[in-house]
Structure formats: C-alpha cells, structure tokens
VOPAGU-2260 file (C-alpha; in pm, 1 decimal, decimal comma):
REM VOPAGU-2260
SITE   aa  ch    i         X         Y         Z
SITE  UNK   A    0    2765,8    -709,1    1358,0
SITE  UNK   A    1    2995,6    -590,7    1052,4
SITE  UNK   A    2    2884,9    -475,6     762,9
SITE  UNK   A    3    2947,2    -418,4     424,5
SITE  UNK   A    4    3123,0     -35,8     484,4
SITE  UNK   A    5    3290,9    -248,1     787,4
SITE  UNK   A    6    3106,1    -103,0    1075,5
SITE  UNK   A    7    3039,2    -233,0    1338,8
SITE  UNK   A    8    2774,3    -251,3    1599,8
SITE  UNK   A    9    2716,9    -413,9    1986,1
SITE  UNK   A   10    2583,8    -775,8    1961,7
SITE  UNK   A   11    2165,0    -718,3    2044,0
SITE  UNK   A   12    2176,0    -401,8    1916,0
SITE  UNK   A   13    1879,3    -308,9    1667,1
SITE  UNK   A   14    2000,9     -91,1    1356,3
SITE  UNK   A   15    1770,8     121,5    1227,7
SITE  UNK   A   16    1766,0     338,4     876,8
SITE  UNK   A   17    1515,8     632,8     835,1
SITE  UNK   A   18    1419,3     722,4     454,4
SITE  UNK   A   19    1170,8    1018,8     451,9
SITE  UNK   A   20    1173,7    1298,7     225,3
SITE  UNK   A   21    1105,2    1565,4     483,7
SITE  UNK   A   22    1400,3    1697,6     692,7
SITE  UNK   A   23    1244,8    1751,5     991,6
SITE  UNK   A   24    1084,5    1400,4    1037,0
SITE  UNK   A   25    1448,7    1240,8     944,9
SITE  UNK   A   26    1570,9    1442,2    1252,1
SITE  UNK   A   27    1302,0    1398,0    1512,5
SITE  UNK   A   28    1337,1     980,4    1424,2
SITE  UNK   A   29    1692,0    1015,8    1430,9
SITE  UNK   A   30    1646,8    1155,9    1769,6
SITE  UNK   A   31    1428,1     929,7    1888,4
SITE  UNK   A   32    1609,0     619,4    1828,1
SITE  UNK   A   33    1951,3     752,2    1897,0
SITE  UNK   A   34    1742,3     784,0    2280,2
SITE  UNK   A   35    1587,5     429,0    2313,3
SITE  UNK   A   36    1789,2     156,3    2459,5
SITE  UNK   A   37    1952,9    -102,6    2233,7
SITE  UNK   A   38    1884,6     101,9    1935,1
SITE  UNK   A   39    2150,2     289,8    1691,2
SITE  UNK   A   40    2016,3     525,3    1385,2
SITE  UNK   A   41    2286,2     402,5    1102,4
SITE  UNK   A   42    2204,8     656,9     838,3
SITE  UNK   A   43    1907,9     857,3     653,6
SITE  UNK   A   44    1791,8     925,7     303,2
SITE  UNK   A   45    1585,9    1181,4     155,2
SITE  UNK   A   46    1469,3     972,6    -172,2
SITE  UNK   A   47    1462,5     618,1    -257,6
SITE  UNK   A   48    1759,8     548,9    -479,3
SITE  UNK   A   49    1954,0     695,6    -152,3
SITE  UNK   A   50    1749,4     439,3      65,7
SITE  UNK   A   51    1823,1     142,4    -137,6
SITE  UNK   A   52    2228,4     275,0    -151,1
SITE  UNK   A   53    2212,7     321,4     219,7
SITE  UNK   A   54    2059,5     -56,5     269,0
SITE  UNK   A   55    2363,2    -133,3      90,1
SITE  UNK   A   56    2633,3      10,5     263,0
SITE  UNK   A   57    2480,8       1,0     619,3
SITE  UNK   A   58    2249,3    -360,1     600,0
SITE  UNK   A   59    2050,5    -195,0     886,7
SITE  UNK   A   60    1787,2    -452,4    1054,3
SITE  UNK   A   61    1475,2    -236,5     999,8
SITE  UNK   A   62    1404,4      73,2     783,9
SITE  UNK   A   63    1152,0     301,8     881,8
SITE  UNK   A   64    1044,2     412,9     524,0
SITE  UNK   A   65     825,8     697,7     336,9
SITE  UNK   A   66     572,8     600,7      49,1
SITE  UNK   A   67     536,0     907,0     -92,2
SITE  UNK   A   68     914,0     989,8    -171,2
SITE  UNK   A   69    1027,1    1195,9    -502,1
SITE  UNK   A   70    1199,4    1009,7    -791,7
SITE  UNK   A   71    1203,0     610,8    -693,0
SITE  UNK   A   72     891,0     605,3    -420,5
SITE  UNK   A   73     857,9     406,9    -118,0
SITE  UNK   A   74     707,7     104,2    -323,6
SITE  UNK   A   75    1023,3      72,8    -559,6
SITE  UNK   A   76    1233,9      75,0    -262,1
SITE  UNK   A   77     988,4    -238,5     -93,7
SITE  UNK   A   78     982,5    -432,1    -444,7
SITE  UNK   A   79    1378,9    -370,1    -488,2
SITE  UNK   A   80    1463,7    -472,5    -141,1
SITE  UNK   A   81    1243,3    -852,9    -210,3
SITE  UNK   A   82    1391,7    -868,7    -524,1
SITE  UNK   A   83    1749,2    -837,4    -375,5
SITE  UNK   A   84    1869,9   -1174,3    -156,6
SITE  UNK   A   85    2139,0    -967,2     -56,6
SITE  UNK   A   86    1892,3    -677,8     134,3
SITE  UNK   A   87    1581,6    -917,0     233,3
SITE  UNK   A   88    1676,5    -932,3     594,7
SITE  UNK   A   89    1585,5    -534,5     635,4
SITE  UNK   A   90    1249,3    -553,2     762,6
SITE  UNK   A   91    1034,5    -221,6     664,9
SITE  UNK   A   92     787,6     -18,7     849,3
SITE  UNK   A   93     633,2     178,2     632,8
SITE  UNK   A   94     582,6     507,7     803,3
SITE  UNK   A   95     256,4     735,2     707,2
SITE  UNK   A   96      69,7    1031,5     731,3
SITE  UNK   A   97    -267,7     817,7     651,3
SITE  UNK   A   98    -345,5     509,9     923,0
SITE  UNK   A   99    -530,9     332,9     578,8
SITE  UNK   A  100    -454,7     458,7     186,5
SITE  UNK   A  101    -440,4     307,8    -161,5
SITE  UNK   A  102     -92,7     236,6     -26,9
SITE  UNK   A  103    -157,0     -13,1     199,9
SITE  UNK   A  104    -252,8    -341,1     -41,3
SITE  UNK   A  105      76,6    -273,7    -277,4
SITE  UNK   A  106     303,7    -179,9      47,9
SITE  UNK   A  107     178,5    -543,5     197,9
SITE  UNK   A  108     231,9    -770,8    -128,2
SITE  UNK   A  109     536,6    -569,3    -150,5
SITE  UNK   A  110     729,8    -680,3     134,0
SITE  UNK   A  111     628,0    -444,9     421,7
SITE  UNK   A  112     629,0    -598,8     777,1
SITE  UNK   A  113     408,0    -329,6     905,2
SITE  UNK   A  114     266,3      19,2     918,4
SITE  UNK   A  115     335,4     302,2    1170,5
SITE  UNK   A  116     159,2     661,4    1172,4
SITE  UNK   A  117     415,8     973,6    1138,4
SITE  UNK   A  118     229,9    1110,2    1489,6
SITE  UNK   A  119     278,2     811,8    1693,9
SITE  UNK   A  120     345,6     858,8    2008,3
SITE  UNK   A  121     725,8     779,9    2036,9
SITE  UNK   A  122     699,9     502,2    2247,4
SITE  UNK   A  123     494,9     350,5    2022,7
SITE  UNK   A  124     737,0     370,8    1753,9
SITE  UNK   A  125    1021,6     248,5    1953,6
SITE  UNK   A  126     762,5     -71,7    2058,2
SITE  UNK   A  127     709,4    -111,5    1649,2
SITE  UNK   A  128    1136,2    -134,2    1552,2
SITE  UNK   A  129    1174,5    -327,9    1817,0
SITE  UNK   A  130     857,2    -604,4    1705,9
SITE  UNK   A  131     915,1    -577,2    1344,5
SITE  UNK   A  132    1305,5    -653,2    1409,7
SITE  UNK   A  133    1211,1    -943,1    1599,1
SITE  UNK   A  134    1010,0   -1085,8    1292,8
SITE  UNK   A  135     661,6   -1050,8    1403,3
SITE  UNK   A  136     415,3    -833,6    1219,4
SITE  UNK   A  137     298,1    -473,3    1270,0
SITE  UNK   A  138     -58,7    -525,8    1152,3
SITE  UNK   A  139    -380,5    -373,0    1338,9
SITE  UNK   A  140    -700,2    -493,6    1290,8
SITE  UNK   A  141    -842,4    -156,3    1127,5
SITE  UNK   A  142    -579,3    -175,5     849,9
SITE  UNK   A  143    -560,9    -575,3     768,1
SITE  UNK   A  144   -1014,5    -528,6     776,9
SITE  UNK   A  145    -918,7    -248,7     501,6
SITE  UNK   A  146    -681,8    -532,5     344,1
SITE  UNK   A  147    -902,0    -794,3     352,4
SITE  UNK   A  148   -1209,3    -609,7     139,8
SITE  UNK   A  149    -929,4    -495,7     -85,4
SITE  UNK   A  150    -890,5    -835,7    -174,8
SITE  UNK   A  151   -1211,9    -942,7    -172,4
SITE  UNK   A  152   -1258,5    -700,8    -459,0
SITE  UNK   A  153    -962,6    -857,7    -617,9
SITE  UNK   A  154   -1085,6   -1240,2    -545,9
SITE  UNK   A  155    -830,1   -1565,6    -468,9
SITE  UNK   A  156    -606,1   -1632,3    -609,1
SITE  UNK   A  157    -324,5   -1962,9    -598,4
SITE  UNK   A  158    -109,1   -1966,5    -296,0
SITE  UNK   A  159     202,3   -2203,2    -368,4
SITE  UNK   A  160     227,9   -2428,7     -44,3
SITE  UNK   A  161     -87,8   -2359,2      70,8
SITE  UNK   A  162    -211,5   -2748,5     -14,3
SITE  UNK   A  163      38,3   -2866,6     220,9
SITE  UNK   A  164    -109,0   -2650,1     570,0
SITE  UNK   A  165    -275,2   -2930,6     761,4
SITE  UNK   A  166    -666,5   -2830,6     895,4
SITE  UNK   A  167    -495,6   -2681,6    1144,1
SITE  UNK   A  168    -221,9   -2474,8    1058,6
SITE  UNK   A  169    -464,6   -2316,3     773,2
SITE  UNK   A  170    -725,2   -2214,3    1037,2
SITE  UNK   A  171    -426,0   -2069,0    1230,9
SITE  UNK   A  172    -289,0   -1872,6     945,9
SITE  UNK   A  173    -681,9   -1755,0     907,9
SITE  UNK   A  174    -679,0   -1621,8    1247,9
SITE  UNK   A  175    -316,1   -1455,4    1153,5
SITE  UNK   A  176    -499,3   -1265,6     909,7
SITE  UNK   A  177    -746,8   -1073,5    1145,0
SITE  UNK   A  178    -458,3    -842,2    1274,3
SITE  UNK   A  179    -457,7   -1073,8    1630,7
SITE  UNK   A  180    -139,0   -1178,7    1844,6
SITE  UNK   A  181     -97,9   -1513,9    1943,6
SITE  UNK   A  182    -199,6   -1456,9    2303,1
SITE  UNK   A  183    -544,0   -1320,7    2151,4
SITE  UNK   A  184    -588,4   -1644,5    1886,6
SITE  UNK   A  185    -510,2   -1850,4    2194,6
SITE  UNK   A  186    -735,7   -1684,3    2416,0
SITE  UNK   A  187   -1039,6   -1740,2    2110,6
SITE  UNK   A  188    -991,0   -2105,6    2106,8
SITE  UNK   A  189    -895,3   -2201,4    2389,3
SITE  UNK   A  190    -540,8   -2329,0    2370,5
SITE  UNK   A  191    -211,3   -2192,0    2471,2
SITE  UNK   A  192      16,8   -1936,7    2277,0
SITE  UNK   A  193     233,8   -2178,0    2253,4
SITE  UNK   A  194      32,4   -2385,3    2039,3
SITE  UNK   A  195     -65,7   -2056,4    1834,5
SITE  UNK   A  196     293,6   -1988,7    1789,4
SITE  UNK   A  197     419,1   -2333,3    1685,0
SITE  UNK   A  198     144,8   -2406,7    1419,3
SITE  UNK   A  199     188,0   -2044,2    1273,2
SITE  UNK   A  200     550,1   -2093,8    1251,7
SITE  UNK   A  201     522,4   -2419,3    1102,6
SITE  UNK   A  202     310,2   -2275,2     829,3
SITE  UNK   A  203     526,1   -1994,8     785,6
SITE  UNK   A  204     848,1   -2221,7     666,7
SITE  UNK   A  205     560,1   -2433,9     432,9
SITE  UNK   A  206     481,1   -2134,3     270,7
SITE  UNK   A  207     826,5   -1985,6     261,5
SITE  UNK   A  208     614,9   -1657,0     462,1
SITE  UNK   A  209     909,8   -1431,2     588,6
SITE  UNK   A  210     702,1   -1282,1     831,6
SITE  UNK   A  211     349,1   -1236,5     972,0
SITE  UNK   A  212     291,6    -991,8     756,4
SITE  UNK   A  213     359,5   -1173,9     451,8
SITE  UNK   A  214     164,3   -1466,6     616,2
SITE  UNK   A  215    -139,6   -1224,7     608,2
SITE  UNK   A  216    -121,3   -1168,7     213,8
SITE  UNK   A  217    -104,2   -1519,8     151,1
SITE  UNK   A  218    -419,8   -1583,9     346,2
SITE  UNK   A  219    -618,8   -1292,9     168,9
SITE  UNK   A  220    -489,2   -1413,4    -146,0
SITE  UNK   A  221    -629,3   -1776,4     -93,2
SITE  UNK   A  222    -942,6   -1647,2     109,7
SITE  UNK   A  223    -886,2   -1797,7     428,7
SITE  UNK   A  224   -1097,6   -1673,5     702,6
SITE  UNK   A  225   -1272,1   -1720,5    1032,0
C-alpha cells in the first residue's frame, strides 16, 4: 500500500496510528504493535489537530484514539474523519480509561467502530486492531446495554433505508444491536452464521452502515429490538 507521503507498506499488513495525549501510553502501544505479527505503528500524535494531520499523511487502516485530548478532542477528530471521504476508511477504536462514560453515545454516532480499555491486556488489544480493521465491530454487550438506555432516553428517531430491510434483515440488525457475533445470533435462532452474516451484510449496504458499529446506532435510533 502507498500512501499519500509515498510510503509504503507489505500487502496484508495492518497500519495502525496511536493519538493519545500521554507519552507513556503512545510508547507502550507503539511497542506493542511494532511486536504483533502483520502489524506496523505508522506514526503518533499527542492532540487531535496532529491526529487528523497524521491520518493525512500516513492513511493508516485503524487509529487507536484518546477522547479526552487537549485543544481539538477525540470527538472532533471522529466527526472530522466522517466528514472527510478522503479519511473514512480509518476505522477508530476509541481507547479509554472508563469501560462506559458520557463518551460513549457521541463516540458511536460519531463514527467509532469500537471501544478498547487503556489496561487491556495486550493481546486483547492486538485481537481489537486486527477485528476493527477487518470491518466488524468492537461492541460488548455491557457498553451497547449502556447505549441502548441512552437512547431510550433520547426516543426514535427516522432511519433513512430502514423501510427497505425485509422482516428479516430488520430482526437481524436487532440482534446486531445486543453487542452479539454472528456465531452467537446463529446459535439463538437456530440457523447458520452464514445466514447471520449474509442478511446483516445485506442490510448494511441498504442502509449505507459502514460497519457493525454504525449498524448498531441505526437500530437504537429506530428502536429495533429483540
């Protein structure tokens, strides 16, 4: 992969940014990834206007990102990056020091494909660039519950698309919501992944969803559930 600064990088290897505003986590994720297999740390940035300049230059495939950042926060950085065409292909992890905060309902609608605790095991961050740069979601069921009763508080809303999900594909997108894979959907009624993954996907493209994570705002939004 080349990109804009005309790097380069092996084919099937996963770039990764890190945008914190403390030193010493910028160095021990810098570390880490440098370590994991099929991984390459392309840059860091203490603040958000040096995140967003970094996306820029670098075009890494997932940024591991800071909320609470001085000057331009976390959540500029997420809204800039959807409002960009040029930078939407980053997927972000938002990285925290709290597994559930006021951050968590603006960081979703926002663009975020998932949320990672600063004292993760390592593994377990390595398993979260490596899902989230596939496309899936990193969603657990503790933080889209929190989600969900934040919008309940908020109540529906339209969902452009939505009207075109058959029966279906709208109970699937339901089940998205709850924070399950599709080997656990499958395995609560009774059909194959498969099946879980081609109706989800097929919903995805009707409602222009980039990822799961997105998928799971649209059904809050519209109050789908199971």
């Amino acid at each position: 992969m080349t990109t804009p600064d005309g790097a380069t990088s092996p084919e099937g290897v996963v770039r990764v940014a890190v945008a914190d505003d403390q030193a010493v986590v910028r160095m021990g994720l810098r570390a880490l990834l440098e370590r994991a297999p099929g991984m390459e740390c392309v840059g860091e940035a203490a603040d958000g206007a040096a995140a967003l300049a970094l996306i820029r230059r670098t075009r890494p495939d997932v940024l591991l990102l800071d909320i609470r950042m001085p000057g331009m926060d976390g959540l500029a950085v997420l809204r800039a990056i959807a409002d960009d065409p040029e930078l939407r292909a980053t997927r972000i992890v938002v990285v925290t020091t709290f597994a559930v905060d006021e951050y968590v309902f603006a960081a979703l609608q926002a663009g975020a494909s998932g949320f990672l605790l600063k004292d993760s095991a390592p593994e377990e961050l390595v398993n979260a660039v490596r899902v989230v740069a596939a496309g899936e979601a990193l969603l657990s069921p503790a933080i889209t519950k929190k989600v969900i009763g934040m919008f309940g508080r908020h109540g529906t809303e339209p969902v452009e698309g939505l009207e075109t999900l058959t029966p279906r594909e709208r109970e699937l997108v339901a089940w998205v919501a709850t924070g399950r894979s599709n080997e656990e959907i499958a395995k609560e009624l009774v059909i194959s992944p498969d099946t879980v993954r081609t109706h989800v996907s097929r919903a995805m493209l009707k409602l222009h969803a980039r990822d799961r994570a997105q998928l799971v705002v649209f059904a809050m939004r519209a109050g789908l559930s199971v």
